[in-house]
C-alpha positions as CSV (number, residue, x, y, z in Angstrom):
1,X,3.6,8.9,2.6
2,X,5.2,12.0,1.0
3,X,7.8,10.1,-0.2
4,X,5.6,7.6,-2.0
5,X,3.4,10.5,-3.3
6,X,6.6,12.3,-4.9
7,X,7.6,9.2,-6.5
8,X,3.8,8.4,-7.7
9,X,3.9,11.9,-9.4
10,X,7.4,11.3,-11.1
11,X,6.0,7.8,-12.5
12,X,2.9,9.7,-13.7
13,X,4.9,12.5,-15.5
14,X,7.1,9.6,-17.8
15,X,9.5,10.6,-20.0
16,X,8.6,14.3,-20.3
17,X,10.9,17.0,-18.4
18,X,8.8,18.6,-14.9
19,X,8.4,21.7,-17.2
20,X,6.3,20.2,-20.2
21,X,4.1,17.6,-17.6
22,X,3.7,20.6,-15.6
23,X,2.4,22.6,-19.0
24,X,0.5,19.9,-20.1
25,X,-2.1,19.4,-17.1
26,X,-2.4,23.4,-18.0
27,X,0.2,25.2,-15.3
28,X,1.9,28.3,-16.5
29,X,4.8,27.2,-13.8
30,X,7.1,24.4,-13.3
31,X,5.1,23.0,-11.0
32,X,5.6,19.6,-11.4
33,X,9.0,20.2,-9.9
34,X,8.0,21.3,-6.5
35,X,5.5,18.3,-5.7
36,X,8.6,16.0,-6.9
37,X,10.8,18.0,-4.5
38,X,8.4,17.5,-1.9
39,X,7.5,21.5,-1.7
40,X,3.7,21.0,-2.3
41,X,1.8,18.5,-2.9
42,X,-1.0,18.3,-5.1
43,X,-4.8,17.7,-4.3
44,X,-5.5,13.7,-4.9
45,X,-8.1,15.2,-7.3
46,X,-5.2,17.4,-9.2
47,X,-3.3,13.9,-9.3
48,X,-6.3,11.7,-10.5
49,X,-6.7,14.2,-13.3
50,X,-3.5,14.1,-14.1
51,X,-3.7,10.5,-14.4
52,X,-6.4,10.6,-16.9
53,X,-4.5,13.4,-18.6
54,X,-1.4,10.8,-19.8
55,X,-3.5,7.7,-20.4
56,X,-4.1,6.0,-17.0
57,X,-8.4,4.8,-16.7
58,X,-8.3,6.0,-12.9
59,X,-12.0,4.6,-13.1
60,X,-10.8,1.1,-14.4
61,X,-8.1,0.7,-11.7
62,X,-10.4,2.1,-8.9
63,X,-13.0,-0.7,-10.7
64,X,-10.7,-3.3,-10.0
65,X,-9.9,-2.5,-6.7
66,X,-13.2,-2.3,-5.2
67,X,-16.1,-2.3,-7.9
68,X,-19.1,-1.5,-5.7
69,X,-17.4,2.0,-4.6
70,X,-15.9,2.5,-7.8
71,X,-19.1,4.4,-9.0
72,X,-18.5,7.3,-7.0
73,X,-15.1,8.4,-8.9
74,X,-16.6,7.5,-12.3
75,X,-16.7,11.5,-12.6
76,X,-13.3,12.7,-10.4
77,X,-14.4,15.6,-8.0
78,X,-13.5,16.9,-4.8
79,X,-17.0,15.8,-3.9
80,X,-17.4,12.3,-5.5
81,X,-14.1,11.5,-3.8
82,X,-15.2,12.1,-0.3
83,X,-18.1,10.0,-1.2
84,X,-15.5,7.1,-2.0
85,X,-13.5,7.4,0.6
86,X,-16.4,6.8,3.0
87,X,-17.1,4.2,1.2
88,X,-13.8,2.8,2.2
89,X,-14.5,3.4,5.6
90,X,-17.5,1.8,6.4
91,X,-18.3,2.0,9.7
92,X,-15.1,2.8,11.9
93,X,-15.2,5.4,13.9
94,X,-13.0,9.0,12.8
95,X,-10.8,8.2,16.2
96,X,-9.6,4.8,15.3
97,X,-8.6,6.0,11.3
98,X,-7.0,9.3,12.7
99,X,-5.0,7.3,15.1
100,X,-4.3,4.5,12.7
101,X,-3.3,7.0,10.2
102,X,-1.6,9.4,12.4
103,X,-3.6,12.6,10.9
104,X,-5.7,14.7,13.5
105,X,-9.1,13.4,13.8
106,X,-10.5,17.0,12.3
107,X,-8.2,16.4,9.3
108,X,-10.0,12.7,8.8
109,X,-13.5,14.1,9.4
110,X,-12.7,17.5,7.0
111,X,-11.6,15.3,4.5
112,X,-14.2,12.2,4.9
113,X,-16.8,15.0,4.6
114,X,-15.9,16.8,1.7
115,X,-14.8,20.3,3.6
116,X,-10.9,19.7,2.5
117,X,-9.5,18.7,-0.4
118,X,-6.5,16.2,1.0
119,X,-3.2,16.2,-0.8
120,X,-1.9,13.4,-2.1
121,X,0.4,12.4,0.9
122,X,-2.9,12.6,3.3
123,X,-4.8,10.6,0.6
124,X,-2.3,7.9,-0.1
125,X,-2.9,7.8,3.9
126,X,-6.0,7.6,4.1
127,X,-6.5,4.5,1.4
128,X,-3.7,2.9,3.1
129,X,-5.7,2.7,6.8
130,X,-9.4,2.5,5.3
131,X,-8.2,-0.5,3.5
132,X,-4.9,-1.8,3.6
133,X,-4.8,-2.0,0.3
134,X,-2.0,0.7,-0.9
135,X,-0.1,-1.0,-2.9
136,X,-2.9,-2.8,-5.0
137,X,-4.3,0.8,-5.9
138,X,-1.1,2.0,-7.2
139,X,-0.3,-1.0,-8.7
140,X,-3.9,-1.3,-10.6
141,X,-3.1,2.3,-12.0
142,X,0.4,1.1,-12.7
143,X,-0.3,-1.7,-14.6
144,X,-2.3,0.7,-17.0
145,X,1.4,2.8,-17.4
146,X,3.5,0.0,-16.9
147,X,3.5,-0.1,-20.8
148,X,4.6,3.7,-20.9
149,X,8.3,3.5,-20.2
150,X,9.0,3.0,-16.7
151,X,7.2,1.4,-13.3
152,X,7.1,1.4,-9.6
153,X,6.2,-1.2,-7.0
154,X,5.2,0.2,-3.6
155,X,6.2,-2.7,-1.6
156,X,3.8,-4.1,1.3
157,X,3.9,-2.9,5.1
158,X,5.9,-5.6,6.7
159,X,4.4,-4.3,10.1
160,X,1.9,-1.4,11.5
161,X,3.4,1.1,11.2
162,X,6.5,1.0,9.4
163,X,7.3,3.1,6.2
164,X,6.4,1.8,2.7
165,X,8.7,2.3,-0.1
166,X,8.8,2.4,-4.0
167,X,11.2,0.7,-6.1
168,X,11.4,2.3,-9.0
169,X,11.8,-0.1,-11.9
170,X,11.7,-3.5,-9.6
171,X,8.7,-4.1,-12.2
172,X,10.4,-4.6,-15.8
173,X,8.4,-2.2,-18.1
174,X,7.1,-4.5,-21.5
175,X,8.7,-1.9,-23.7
C-alpha cells in the first residue's frame, strides 16, 4: 500500500512543485517530498485535509461510497475517523482484519479504537480489507480532481493478496 499511498499524494498535490503543496497545507518544510519518496507518510487525517485543502468534497466521495457511514467523516478528525472505520467493519473479529490485512492485531485494534492515528499506507489497508472497495474510494475522490489536470486508476486486486497498482493517467483528464 505505500506505493499506492505515494502516488495518491502526488495526484493530490497537481501541478504545484512538493515545495508550494507542502506550504500550502501550512508546513514550513518540503514535506511533501518525503511522503512522495516514501520517507513518511502522512496521517489519513493529514491526507483527508489536504484533500479538502485543493478542492476534493472528501465528505461527497465518502457519501457515495457508503452513505449510511459517511456521517461520521462529515467533520475529518482522528476521532470521527475511527468511528468510520468501524463502521466499515461491522462485526468481524480484529484477528481476521489483522490477518487479512497483514498489520498486527494491536495495530488494527489501536487504530479501530481511536488510540493511533494510522498513516495513509495502514489506512488505504485497512479500507481495502474492511470493504474491498479500494479502488472505488479513490476513484470517487478522483473523479472530483479528475478535472484538475491529471488522474489515477488504482486497478482492482486480481487475487487475495496480490499488489494493487496505479496507473497514472490510464483515465484521460477532461481538460
Amino acid at each position: 500500500m505505500d506505493l499506492a499511498a505515494r502516488q495518491f499524494l502526488r495526484a493530490v498535490r497537481g501541478r504545484r512543485s512538493q515545495l508550494a503543496f507542502s506550504r500550502r497545507l501550512g508546513y514550513r518544510s518540503n514535506i511533501a517530498l518525503r511522503w512522495e519518496a516514501g520517507r513518511r507518510f502522512p496521517t489519513a487525517v493529514v491526507v483527508l485535509r489536504a484533500c479538502q485543502r485543493v478542492g476534493i468534497d472528501v465528505y461527497a466521495g465518502l457519501e457515495r461510497f457508503h452513505k449510511v457511514s459517511a456521517v461520521h467523516l462529515r467533520k475529518i478528525s482522528d476521532e470521527n475517523l475511527a468511528k468510520w472505520l468501524n463502521a466499515q467493519r461491522g462485526h468481524r473479529p480484529v484477528n481476521d482484519i489483522a490477518e487479512q490485512s497483514e498489520l498486527s492485531r494491536y495495530q488494527v485494534s489501536r487504530c479501530l479504537s481511536g488510540a493511533t492515528k494510522p498513516s495513509l499506507p495502514v489506512f488505504f489497508a485497512l479500507v481495502d480489507t474492511l470493504s474491498g472497495r479500494l479502488p472505488e474510494l479513490v476513484s470517487n475522490w478522483w473523479t472530483l480532481l479528475a478535472c484538475q489536470h491529471c488522474s489515477i486508476v488504482i486497478a482492482p486486486m486480481p487475487q487475495p493478496g496480490s499488489v494493487r497498482t496505479i496507473t497514472p493517467g490510464a483515465v484521460p483528464c477532461s481538460r
